[in-house]
KESEBA-679068 format. One record per residue (C-alpha): z, y, x; residue number from 1; residue in three letters. Coordinates in Angstrom, 2 decimals. Each point is the difference from the previous one (the first is absolute). Example, Ala and Ser with C-alpha at 12.3 -4.5 7.8 and 13.67 -1.06 7.14 Angstrom:
<rs>
        up     north      east   pos   code
      7.80     -4.50     12.30     1    Ala
     -0.66      3.44      1.37     2    Ser
</rs>
This chain:
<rs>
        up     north      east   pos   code
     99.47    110.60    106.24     1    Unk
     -0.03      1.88     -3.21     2    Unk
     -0.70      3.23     -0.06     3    Unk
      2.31      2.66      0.38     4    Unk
      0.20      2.76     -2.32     5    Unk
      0.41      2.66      2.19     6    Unk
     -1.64     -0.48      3.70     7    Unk
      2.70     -0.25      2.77     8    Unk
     -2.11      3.40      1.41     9    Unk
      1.29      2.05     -3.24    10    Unk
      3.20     -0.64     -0.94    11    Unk
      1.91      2.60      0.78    12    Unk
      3.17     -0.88      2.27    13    Unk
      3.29     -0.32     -2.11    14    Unk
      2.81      1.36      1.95    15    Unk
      3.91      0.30     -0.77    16    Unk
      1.98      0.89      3.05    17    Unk
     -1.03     -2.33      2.77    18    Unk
     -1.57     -2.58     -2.20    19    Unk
     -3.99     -0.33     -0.55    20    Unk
     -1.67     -1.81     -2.18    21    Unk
     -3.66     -0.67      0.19    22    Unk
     -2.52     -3.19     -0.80    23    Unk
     -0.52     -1.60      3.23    24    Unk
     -2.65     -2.57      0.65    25    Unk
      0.75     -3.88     -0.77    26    Unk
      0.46     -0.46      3.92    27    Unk
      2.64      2.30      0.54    28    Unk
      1.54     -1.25     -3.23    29    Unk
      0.05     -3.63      0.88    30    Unk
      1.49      0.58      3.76    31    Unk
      3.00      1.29     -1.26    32    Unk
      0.08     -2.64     -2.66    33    Unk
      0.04     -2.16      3.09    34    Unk
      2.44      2.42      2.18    35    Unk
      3.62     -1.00      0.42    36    Unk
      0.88      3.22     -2.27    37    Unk
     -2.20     -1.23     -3.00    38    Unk
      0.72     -3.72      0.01    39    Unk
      3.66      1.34     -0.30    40    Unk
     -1.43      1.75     -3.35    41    Unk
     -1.38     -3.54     -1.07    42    Unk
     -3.07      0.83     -1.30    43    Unk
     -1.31     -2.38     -2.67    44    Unk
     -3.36     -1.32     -0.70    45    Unk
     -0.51      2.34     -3.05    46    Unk
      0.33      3.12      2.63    47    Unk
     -2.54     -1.28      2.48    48    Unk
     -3.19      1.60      0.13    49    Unk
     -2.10     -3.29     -0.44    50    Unk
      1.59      0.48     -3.45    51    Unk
     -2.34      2.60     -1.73    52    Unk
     -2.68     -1.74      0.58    53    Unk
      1.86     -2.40     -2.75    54    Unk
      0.20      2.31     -2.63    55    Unk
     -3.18      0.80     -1.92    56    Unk
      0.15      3.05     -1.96    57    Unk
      2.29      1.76      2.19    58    Unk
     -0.43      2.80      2.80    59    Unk
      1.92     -0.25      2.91    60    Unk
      1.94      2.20      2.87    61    Unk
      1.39     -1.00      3.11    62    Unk
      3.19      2.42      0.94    63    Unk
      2.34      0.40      2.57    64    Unk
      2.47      2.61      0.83    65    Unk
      1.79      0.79      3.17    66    Unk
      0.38      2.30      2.96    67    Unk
     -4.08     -0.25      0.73    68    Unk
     -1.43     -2.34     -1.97    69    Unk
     -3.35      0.26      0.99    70    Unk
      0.95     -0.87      3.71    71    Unk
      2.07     -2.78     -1.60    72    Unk
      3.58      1.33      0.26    73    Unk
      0.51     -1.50     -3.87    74    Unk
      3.33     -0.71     -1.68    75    Unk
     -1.13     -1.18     -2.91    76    Unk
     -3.73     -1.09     -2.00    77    Unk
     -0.88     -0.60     -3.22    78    Unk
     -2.89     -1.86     -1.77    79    Unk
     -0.87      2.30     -3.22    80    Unk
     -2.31     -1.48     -2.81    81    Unk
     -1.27      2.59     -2.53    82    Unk
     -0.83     -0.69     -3.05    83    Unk
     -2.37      2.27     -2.01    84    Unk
      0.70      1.38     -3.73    85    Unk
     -3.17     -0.60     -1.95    86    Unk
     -1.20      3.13     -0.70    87    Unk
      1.68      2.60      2.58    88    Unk
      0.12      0.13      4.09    89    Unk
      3.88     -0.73     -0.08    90    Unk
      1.01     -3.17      1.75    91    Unk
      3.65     -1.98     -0.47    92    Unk
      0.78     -0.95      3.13    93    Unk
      1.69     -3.82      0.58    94    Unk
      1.65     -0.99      3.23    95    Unk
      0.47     -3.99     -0.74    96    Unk
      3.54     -0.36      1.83    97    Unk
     -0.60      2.77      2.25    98    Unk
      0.38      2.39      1.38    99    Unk
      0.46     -1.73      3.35   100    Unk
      3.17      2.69      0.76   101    Unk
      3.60      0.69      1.50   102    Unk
      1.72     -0.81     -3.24   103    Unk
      3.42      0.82      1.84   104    Unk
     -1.12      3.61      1.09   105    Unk
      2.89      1.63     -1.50   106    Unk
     -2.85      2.90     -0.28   107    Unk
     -2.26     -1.78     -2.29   108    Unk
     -1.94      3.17     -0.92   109    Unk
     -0.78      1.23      3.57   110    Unk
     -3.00     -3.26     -0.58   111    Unk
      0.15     -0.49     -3.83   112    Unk
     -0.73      3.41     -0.61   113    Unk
     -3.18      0.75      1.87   114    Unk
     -1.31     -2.94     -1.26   115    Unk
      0.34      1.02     -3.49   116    Unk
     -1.32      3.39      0.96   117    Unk
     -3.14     -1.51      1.63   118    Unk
     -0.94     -2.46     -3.12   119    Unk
      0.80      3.12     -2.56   120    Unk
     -2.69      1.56      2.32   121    Unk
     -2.31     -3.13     -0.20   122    Unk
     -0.16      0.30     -3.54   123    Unk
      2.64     -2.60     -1.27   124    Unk
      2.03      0.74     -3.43   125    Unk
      2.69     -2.54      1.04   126    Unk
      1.25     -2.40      2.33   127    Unk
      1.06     -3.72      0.16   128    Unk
      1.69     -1.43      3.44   129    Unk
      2.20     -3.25      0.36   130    Unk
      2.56      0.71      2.56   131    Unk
      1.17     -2.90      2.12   132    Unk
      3.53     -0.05     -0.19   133    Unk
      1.80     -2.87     -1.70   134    Unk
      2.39      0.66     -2.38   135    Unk
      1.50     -3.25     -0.57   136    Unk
      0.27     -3.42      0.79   137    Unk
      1.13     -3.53     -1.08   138    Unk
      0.32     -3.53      1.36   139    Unk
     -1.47     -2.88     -1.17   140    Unk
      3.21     -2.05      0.15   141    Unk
      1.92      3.12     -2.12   142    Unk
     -2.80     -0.13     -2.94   143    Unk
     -0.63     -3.58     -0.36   144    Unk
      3.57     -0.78     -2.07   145    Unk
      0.01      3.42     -1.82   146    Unk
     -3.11     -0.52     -2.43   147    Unk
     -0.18     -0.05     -3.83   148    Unk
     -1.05      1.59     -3.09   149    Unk
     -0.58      3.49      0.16   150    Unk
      0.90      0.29      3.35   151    Unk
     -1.82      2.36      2.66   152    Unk
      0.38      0.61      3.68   153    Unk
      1.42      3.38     -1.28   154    Unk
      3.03     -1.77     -1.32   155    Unk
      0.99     -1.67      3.34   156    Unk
      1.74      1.95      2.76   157    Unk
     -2.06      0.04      3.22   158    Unk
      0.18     -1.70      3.49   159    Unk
     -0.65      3.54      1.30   160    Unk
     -0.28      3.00     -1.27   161    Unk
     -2.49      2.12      2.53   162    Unk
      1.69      3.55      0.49   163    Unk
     -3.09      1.53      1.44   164    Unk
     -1.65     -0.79     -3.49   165    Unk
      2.48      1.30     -1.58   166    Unk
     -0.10      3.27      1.72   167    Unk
     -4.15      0.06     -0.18   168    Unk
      0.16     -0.45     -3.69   169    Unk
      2.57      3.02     -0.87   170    Unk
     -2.28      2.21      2.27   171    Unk
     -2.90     -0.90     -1.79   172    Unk
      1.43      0.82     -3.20   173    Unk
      1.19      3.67      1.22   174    Unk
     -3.64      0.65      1.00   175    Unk
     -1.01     -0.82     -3.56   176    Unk
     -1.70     -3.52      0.79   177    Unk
      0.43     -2.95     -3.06   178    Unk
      0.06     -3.29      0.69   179    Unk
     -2.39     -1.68     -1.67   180    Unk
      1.13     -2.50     -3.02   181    Unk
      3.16      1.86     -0.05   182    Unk
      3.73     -1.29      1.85   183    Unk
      0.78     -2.64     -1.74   184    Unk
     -1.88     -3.31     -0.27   185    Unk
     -2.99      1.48     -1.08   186    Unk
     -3.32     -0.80      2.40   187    Unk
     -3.04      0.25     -2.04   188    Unk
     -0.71      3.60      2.01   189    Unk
      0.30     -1.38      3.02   190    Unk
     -3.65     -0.73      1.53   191    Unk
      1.70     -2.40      2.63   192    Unk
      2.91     -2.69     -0.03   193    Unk
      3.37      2.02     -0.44   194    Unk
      1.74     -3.59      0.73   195    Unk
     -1.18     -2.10      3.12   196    Unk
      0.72     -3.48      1.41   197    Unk
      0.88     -0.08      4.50   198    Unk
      0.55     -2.51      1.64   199    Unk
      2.08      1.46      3.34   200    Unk
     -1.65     -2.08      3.24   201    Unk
      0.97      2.30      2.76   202    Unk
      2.98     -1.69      1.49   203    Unk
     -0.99     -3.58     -1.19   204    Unk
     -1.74     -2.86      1.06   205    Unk
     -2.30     -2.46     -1.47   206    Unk
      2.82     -2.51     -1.04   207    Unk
      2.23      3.26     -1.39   208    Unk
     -3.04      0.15     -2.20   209    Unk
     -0.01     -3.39     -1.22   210    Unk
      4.01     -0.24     -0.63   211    Unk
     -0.64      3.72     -1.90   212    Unk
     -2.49     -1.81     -2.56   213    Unk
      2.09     -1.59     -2.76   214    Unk
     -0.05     -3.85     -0.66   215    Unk
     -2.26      0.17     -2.49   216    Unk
     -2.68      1.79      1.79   217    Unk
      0.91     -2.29      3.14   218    Unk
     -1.08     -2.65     -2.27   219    Unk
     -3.40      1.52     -1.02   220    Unk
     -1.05      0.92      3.64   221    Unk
      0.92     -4.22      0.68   222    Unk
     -2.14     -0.93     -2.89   223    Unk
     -2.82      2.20      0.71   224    Unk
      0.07     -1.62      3.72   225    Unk
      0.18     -3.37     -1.63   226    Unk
     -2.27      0.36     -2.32   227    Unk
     -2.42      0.95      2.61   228    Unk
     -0.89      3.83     -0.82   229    Unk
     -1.58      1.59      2.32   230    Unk
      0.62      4.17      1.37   231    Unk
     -2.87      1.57      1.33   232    Unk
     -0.89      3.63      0.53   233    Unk
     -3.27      0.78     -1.64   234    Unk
     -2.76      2.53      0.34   235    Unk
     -2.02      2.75     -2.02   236    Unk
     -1.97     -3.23     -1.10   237    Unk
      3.19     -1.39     -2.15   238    Unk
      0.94      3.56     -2.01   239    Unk
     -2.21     -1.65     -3.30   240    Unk
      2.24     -3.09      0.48   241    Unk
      3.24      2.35     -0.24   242    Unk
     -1.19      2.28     -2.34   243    Unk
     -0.64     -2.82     -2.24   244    Unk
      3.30     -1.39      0.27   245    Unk
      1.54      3.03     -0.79   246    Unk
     -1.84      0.67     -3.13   247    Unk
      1.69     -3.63     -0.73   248    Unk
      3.33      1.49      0.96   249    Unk
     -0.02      3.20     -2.32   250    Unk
     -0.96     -2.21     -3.05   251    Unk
      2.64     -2.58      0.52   252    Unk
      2.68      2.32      1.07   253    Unk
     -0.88      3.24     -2.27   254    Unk
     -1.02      3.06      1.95   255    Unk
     -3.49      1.64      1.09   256    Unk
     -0.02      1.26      3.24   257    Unk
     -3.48      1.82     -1.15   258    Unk
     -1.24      0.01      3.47   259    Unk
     -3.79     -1.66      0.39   260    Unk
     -1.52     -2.14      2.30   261    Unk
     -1.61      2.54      2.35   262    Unk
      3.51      2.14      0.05   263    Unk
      1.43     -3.06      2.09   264    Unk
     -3.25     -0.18      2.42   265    Unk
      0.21      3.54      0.61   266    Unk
      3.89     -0.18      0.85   267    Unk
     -1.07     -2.89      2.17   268    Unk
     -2.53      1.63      1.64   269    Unk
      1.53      3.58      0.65   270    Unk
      3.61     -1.44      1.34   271    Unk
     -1.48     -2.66      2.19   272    Unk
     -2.74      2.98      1.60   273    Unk
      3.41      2.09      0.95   274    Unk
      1.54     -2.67      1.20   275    Unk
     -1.72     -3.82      0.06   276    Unk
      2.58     -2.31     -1.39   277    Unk
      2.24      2.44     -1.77   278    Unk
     -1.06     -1.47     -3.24   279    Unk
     -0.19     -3.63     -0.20   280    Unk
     -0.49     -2.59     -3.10   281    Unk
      1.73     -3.52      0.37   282    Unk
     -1.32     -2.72     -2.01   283    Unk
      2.02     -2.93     -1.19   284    Unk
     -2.52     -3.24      0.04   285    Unk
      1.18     -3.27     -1.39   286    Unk
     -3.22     -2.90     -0.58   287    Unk
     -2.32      2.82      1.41   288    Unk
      0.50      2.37     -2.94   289    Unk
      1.47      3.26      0.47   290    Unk
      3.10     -0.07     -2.47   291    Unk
      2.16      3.29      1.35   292    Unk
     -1.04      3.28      1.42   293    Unk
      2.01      2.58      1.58   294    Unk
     -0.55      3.57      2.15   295    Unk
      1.83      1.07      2.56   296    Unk
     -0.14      3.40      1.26   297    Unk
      1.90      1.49      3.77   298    Unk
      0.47      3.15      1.20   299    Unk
      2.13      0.37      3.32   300    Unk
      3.45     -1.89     -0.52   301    Unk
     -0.53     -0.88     -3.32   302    Unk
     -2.10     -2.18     -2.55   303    Unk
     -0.89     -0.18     -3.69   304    Unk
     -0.66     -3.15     -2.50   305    Unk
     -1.98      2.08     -1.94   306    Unk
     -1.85     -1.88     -2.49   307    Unk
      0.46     -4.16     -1.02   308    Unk
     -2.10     -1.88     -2.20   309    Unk
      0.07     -3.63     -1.18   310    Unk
     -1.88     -2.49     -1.84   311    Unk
      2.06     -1.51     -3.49   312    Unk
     -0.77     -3.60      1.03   313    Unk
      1.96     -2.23      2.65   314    Unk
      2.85      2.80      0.59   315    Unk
      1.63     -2.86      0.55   316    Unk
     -0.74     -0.18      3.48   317    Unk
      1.28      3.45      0.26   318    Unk
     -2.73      1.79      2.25   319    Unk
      1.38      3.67     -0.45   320    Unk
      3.30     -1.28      1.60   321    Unk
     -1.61     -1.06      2.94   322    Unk
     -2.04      2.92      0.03   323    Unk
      2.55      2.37     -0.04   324    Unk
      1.72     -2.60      2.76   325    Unk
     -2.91      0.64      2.46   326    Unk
     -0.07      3.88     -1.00   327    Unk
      3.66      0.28      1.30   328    Unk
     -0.30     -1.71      2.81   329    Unk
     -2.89      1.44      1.11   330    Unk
      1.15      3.53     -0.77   331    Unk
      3.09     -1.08      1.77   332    Unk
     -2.25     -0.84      3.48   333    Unk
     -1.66      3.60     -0.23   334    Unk
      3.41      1.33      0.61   335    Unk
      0.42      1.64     -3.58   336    Unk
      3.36      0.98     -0.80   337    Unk
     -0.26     -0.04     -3.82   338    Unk
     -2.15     -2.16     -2.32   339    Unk
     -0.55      2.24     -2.91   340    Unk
     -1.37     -2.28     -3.29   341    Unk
     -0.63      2.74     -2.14   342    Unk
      0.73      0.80     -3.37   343    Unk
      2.94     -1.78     -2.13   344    Unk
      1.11      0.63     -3.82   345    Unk
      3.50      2.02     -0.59   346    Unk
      1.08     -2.74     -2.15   347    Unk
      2.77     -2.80     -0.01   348    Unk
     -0.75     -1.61     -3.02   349    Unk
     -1.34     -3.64      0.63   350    Unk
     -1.28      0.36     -3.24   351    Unk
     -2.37      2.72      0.76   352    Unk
     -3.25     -1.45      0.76   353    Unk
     -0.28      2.64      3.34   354    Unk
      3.38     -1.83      1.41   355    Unk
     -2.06     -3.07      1.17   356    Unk
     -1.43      2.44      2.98   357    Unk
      3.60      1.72      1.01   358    Unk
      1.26     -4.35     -0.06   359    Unk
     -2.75     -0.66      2.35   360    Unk
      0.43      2.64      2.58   361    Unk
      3.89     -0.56      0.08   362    Unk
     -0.52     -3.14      1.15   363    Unk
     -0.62      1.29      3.19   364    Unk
      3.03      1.68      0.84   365    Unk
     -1.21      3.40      0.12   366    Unk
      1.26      2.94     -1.65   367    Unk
     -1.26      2.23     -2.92   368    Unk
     -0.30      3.62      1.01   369    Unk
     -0.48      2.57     -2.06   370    Unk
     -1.64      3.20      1.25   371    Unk
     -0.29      3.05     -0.88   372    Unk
     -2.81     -0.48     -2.16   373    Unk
     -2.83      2.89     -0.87   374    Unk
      0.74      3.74     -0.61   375    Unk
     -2.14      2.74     -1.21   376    Unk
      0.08      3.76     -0.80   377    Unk
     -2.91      2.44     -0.72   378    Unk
     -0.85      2.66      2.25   379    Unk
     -0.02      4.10     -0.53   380    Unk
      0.53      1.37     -3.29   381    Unk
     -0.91     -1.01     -3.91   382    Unk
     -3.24     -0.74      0.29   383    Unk
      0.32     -2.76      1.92   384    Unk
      2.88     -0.94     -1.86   385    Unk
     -2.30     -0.33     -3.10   386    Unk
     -2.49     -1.75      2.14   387    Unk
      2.76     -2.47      1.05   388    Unk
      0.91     -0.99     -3.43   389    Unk
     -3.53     -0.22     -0.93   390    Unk
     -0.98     -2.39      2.76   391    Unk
      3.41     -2.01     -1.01   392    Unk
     -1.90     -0.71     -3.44   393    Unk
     -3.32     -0.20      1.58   394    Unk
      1.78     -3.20      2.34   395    Unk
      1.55     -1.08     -2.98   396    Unk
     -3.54     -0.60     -1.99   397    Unk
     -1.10     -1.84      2.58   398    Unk
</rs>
């Protein structure tokens, strides 16, 4: 694991009323991951503790808060990554879509506020978290006819309108918290997808599934079948194979993930030693060569397509339709209730060269849901403040 930046031994206990916080070892951190209370939190795979071993050039902390956390009476954990500003021994603490908490505690700061207390203590200038409230959602069938120029998911009245978001978001402002890229459409601050793709599979069965797919993806998965591609989950041994593709896919399709080679292996390696098979990379064959490659992460009840990658020649077989085909289903057969793809552009415009990705996703069926997206806010008084804005620019450079 990486190391901690204060040993569990000497952090001093953080205490308001009847809550404690304190770091607590991975153990203790993953049982109540596992615990009926802290699957109800639904933890994702960016909170688990597997996940600072990802993240190079990052210190983490394992937290939990609670009654006794130390015997394991926990309401709430929290993965912290710290980052260090070049030339000081303050940290700005991240919490990638954590922390793993009671957002509906109507007494947020009985838990928020110790853990500010404790990182102020731990040397951190200013905080990031991601809280996991949804804020709003639409259906695939309601967005497909209400594209064109200019248009944004802004601009269209939601499915559902998430009042426990709602309520999260105007008590984060009152405590002085931003949201990062600002309210409106803005979401170059945001360090994670503020819009996401699910595709709902509690309740359904394999032939709901199908009938949810459009026609035209219907049609893909039957040519991909016909055309004799072949799904296979891979190994370790294939990560070159999709790592190649996908420096294929950020040419053709204009983005830069930025991520090497040895980034994947290690997130490979790290889930899969929590938990073997929580990560898993399909491969899409068709005349023995590997055309599509997608990962698939699961924690408790639900899964992730995290990352796809395809070749540019013979799409027309359409491998990444029958990858993502197999990927539901078999997400479906571990008994997940959502099927989370990830990250999809705010816009409308089917002129807009990011559309292509929201067009494929809503052929599923699933809804766009827009969470809360990333907040920050510096902690104690103007120094840090000043530190703040300078690490802004410093992020900025880079």
């Amino acid at each position: 694991m990486s190391a901690l930046l204060v040993p569990p031994s000497r952090v001093p206990r953080a205490r308001n009323g009847d809550v404690v916080l304190r770091t607590i070892p991975a153990e203790t951190y993953r049982a109540f991951l596992a615990s009926h209370a802290g699957a109800a939190l639904g933890a994702g795979f960016l909170q688990l503790p597997s996940w600072a071993d990802v993240k190079e050039g990052w210190r983490a902390q394992l937290l939990g808060w609670g009654a006794d956390p130390e015997a394991g009476e926990l309401t709430g954990v929290a993965l912290v990554l710290l980052r260090q500003f070049p030339g000081t021994r303050r940290y700005f603490a991240y919490l990638p879509e954590g922390p793993v908490a009671d957002w509906s505690d109507p007494d947020v700061d009985g838990w928020l506020g110790p853990l500010l207390e404790h990182l102020r203590r731990a040397g951190a200038f200013a905080v990031r978290i991601g809280p996991s409230p949804a804020y709003r959602r639409w259906d695939a069938a309601l967005l497909k006819p209400l594209t064109g120029p200019g248009r944004r998911l802004g601009d269209v009245l939601a499915s559902e309108v998430d009042p426990l978001g709602a309520a999260v978001a105007e008590r984060l402002r009152a405590r002085g918290w931003r949201r990062c890229g600002g309210d409106g459409t803005g979401e170059d601050g945001d360090a994670q997808p503020r819009h996401v793709f699910h595709v709902p599979l509690a309740g359904r069965t394999t032939e709901d599934l199908w009938s949810g797919l459009n026609q035209e993806w219907r049609r893909n998965v039957r040519r991909a079948q016909k055309e004799g591609v072949e799904v296979v989950v891979g190994s370790a041994a294939e990560l070159p194979d999709f790592y190649r593709l996908l420096g294929i896919t950020e040419r053709r399709d204009g983005f830069r993930l930025g991520r090497s080679l040895a980034y994947y292996e290690r997130q490979y390696a790290a889930l899969n030693a929590e938990d073997p098979g929580r990560m898993k990379l399909y491969l899409a064959r068709h005349r023995g060569e590997i055309l599509a490659a997608h990962t698939m992460i699961t924690v408790g009840r639900r899964a992730w397509y995290q990352t796809g990658a395809s070749a540019d020649h013979r799409r027309e077989v359409r491998p990444s339709n029958a990858l993502q085909w197999r990927m539901l289903q078999d997400a479906h057969a571990l008994g997940a209730d959502v099927y989370d793809m990830r990250g999809v552009p705010s816009t409308l415009d089917p002129g807009e060269r990011a559309y292509g990705l929201l067009r494929w996703k809503l052929g599923t069926g699933g809804q766009v849901v827009e969470t809360l997206g990333e907040w920050e806010r510096p902690l104690g008084g103007s120094a840090n403040h000043t530190l703040y804005r300078a690490f802004q620019a410093y992020l900025n450079r880079r």
